[in-house]
C-alpha positions in Angstrom: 0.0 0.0 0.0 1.4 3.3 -1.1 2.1 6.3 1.3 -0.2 8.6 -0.8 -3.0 6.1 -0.9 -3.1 6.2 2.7 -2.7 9.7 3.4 -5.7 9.9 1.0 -7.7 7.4 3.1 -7.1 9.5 6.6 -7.3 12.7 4.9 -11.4 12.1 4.2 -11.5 11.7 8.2 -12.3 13.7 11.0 -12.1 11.6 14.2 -13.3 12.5 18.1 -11.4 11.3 21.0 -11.7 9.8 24.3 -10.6 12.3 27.0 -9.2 15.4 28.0 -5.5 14.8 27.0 -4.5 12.7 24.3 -3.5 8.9 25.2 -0.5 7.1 24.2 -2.8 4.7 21.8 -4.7 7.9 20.1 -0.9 9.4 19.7 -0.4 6.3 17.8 -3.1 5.9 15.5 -3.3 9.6 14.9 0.0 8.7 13.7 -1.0 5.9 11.2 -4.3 7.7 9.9 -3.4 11.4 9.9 -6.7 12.4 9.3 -8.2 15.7 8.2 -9.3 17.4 11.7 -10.2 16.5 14.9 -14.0 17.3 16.5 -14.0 18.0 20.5 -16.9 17.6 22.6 -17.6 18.4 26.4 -15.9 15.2 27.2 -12.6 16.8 26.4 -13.3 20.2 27.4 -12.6 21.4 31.1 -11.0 25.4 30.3 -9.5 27.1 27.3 -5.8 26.1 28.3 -6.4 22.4 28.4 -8.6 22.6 25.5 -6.1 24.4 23.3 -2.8 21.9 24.7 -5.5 18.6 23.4 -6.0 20.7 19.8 -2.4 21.0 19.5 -0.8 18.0 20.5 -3.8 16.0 18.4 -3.4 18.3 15.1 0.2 17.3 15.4 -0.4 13.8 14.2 -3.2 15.0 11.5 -2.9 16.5 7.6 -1.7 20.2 7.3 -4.1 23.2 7.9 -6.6 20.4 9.9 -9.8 21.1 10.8 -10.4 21.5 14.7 -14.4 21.0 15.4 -17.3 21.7 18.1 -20.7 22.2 18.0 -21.7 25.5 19.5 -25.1 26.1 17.5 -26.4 27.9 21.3 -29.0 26.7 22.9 -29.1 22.7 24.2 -25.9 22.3 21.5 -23.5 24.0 22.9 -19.9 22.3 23.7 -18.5 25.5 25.8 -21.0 26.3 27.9 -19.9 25.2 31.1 -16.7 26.0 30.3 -17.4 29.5 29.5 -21.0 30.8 29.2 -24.2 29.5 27.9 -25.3 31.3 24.5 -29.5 31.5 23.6 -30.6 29.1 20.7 -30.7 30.2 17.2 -34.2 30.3 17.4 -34.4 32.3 20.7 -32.0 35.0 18.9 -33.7 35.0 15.8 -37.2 35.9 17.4 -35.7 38.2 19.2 -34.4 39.7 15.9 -37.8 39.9 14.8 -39.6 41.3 17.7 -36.7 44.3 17.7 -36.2 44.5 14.2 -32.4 44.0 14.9 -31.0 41.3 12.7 -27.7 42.6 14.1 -28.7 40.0 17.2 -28.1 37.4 14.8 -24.8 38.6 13.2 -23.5 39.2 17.2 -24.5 36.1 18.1 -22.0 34.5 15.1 -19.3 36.9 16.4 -19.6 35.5 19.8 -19.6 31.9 18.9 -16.6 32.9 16.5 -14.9 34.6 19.2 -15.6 31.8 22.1 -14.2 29.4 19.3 -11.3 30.9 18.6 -10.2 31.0 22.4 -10.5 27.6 23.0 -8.6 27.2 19.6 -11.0 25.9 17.6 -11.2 27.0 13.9 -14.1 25.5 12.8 -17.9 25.5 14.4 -20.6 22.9 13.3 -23.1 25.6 12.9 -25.6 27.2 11.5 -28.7 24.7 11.1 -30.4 24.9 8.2 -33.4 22.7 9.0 -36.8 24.5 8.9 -38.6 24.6 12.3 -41.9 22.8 11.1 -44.4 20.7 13.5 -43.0 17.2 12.5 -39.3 17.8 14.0 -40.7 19.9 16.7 -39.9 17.3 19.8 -36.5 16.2 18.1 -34.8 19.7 16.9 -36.5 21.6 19.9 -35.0 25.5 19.3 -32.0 24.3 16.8 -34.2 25.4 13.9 -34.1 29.5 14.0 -37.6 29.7 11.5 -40.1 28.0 9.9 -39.9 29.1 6.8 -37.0 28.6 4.6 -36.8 32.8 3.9 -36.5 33.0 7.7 -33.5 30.6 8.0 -31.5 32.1 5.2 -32.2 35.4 7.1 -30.9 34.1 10.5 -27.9 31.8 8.3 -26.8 34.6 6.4 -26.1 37.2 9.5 -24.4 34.1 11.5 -22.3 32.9 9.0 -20.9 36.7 9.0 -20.1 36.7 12.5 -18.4 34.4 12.2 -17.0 34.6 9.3 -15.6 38.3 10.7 -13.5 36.3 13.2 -11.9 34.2 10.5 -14.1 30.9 12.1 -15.3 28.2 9.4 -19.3 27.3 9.2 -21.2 24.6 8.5 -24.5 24.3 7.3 -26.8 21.4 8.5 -28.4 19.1 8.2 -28.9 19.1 4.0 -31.5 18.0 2.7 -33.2 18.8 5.8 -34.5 17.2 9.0 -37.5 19.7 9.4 -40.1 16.9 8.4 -38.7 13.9 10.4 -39.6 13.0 13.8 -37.4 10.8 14.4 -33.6 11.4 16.2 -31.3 10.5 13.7 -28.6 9.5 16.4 -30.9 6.4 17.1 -33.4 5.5 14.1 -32.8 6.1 9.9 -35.3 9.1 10.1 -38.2 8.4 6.5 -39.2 11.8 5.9 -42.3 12.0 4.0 -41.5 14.9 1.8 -42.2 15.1 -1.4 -39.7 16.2 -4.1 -41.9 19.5 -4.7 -42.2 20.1 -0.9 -38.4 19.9 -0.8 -37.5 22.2 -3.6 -40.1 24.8 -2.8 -38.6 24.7 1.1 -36.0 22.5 2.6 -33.6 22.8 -0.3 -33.9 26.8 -0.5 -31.8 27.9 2.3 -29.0 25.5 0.5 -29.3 27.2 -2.6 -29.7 30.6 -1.5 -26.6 30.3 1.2 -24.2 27.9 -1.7 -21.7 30.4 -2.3 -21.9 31.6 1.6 -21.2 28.4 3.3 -17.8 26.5 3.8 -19.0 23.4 4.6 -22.4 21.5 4.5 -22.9 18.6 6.6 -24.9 15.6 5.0 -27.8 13.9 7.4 -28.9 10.3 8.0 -32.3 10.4 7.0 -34.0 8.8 3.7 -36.5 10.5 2.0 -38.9 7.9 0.3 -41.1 9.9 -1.3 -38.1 11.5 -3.4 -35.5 9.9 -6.4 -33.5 9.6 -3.5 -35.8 6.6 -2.3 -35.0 4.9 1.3 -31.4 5.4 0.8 -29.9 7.6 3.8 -28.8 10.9 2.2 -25.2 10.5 3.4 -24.9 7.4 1.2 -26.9 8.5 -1.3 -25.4 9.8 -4.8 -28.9 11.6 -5.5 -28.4 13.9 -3.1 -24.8 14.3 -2.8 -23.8 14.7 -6.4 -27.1 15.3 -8.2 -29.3 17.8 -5.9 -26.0 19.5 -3.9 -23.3 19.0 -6.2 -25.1 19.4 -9.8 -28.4 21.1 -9.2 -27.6 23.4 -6.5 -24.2 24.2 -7.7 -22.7 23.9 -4.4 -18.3 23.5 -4.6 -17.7 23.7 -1.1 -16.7 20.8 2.0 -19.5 18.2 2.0 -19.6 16.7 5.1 -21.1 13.7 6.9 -23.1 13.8 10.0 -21.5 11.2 12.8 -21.0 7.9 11.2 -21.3 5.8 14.4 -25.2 7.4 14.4 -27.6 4.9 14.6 -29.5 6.7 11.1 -26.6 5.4 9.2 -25.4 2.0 10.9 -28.5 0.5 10.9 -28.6 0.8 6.8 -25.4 -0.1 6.7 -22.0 -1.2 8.9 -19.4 1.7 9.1 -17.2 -0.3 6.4 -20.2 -0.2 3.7 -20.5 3.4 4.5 -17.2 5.0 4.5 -17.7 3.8 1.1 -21.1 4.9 0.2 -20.4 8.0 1.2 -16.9 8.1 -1.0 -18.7 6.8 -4.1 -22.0 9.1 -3.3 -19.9 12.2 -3.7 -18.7 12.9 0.0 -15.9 14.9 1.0 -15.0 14.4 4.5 -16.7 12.0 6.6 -17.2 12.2 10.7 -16.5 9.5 13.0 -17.1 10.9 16.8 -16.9 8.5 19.6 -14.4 5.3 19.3 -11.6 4.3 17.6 -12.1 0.9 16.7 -14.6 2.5 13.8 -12.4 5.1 12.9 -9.3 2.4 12.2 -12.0 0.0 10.5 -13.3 2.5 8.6 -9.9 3.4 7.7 -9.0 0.3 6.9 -11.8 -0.5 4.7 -11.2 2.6 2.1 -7.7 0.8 1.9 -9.2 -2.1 1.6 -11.3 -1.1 -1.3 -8.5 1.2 -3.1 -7.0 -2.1 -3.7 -9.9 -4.4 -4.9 -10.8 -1.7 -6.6 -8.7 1.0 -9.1 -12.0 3.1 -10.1 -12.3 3.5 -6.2 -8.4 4.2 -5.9 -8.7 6.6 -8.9 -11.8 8.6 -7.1 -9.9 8.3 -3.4 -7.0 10.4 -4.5 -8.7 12.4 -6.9 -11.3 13.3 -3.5 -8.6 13.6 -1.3 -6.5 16.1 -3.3 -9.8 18.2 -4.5 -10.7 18.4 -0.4 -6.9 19.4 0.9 -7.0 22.1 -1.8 -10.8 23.2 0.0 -9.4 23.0 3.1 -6.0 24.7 2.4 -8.0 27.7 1.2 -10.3 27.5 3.5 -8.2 27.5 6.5 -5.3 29.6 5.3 -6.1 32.6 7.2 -7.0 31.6 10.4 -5.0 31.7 13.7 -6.1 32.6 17.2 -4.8 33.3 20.5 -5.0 32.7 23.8 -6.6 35.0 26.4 -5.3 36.1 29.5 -7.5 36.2 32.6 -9.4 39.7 32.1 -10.1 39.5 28.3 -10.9 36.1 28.9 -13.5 37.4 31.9 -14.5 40.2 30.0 -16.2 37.8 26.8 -17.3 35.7 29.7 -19.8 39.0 30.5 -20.4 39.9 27.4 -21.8 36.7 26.6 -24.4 36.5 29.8 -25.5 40.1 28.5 -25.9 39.1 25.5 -28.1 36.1 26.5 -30.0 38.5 29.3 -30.4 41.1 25.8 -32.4 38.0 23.8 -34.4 36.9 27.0 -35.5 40.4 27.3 -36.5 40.8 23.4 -38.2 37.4 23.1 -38.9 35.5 26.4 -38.3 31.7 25.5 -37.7 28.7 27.4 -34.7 26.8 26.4 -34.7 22.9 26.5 -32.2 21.2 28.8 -28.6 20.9 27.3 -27.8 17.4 25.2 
């Protein structure tokens, strides 16, 4: 096995770990799979130091200009809240927005989650959702959806995205094509979204159009759509949406990304193996893997394993690898953060309970617990 076909392989990868510092058996297979970036969650996160010395010493062992991950939508998805301060929901800020007429909320709350990113030395936030906030998703997406219309959330996605985009921090819009009809969690079940191919154009699909040349990233979601082309197919493995609705129709030339792979809306269509693969072949860029690393190496392992039964699949594994380091080269170039010291660190601290007493105020709303 060549050195470039498995820098390809781990280059299509981003990869959680365990803890809060980085064991002598991650060091090692960091080492083997070099992978694209790393995603943190509040596992690994106890205070900006710590959380910075982790990111370092793990983006040692992965590709150049490596993506370094967390989820701070606000509201209950939000990795640094204990760590630093809690920030409202999308959809608290954006009613808020509409009950003052300020959409500046919206763009301050982006700045906020850039700039609480960048001190914990993160470059890159999972963020904004793109889902529409309609009945059907109500008890799953609870106040991650900012509108229910697809005009609100490219209102709200546009004015977060230039937060943070005004702190040098990367966005990603989620969930394409959109979980706004399904009721079921995705992290558990393969989510069958009765939406019909009209209903999705008209709606779901709009904020992705609208936002294509605004958005770094998109992340890909576990749900089939059976009413659609796409059939009962999960989207992350599924060719129609990947390359023909995002990649062809929309236009879209940014990082395609894949929701977790060790979710049970994916494994229970298909073991990790099958869809490291799927995904590859379906037009997917990078692909998450969150939790463990005996999926990570086996998923690893079975894009190898494939490049070499396989030279169409070799041929598209390096030609996806070297189109996605060129993405993330240019999308990372210009980013670098510092550290704060106590008082700066204190003083964003304040400013982000003010901020979160300044959306209450506008639009009282009562956030669900955290995840």
């Amino acid at each position: 096995m060549t050195a470039n076909l498995r820098q390809a392989a781990g280059s299509l990868l981003v990869v959680g770990l365990g803890g809060t510092e980085l064991t002598s058996l991650e060091r090692t297979w960091l080492k083997l799979v070099r992978p694209a970036g790393i995603i943190l969650f509040r596992r690994n996160i106890v205070d900006a130091k710590q959380t910075r010395l982790l990111l370092d010493d793990a983006t040692r062992q992965c590709a150049s200009n490596s993506f370094r991950c967390v989820d701070v939508e606000g509201g209950s998805v939000d990795r640094l809240r204990d760590a630093l301060a809690p920030i409202p929901s999308a959809q608290a800020v954006m009613r808020a927005a509409q009950s003052t007429g300020k959409l500046t909320l919206i763009r301050e709350q982006g700045e906020l989650v850039a700039r609480a990113a960048n001190v914990f030395g993160f470059n890159t936030t999972l963020a904004p959702v793109l889902d529409l906030a309609l009945p059907a998703s109500a008890k799953v997406m609870g106040t991650r959806s900012a509108a229910a219309t697809a005009q609100g959330v490219v209102a709200y996605a546009r004015n977060f995205l230039a937060g943070l985009a005004a702190h040098g921090v990367v966005g990603c819009g989620k969930h394409f094509p959109g979980l706004g009809g399904g009721a079921l969690d995705s992290h558990l079940e393969t989510p069958a979204i009765r939406r019909s191919t009209r209903e999705m154009n008209r709606e779901d699909l709009v904020p992705y159009r609208e936002l294509r040349n605004e958005l770094p990233m998109i992340m890909v979601n576990h749900a089939a759509y059976p009413d659609t082309p796409g059939g009962n197919r999960p989207a992350s493995a599924s060719p129609y949406w990947i390359t023909t609705v995002l990649r062809k129709r929309i236009g879209y030339r940014g990082i395609i990304f894949s929701d977790d792979l060790e979710m049970g809306g994916i494994l229970k269509f298909l073991p990790i193996e099958e869809a490291v693969i799927a995904a590859v072949r379906a037009g997917m860029d990078l692909m998450e893997i969150c939790h463990s690393p005996e999926p990570i190496l086996r998923a690893y392992e079975s894009l190898l394993a494939e490049a070499e039964r396989s030279k169409s699949f070799r041929n598209l594994l390096l030609v996806r690898a070297r189109e996605t380091s060129r993405k993330r080269n240019k999308i990372l170039a210009s980013h670098a953060s510092r550290p704060l010291t106590a008082k700066p660190f204190e003083a964003l601290r304040t400013r982000i309970l003010g901020f979160g007493e300044t959306v209450a105020k506008a639009q009282p709303a009562q956030e669900e617990k955290p995840q």
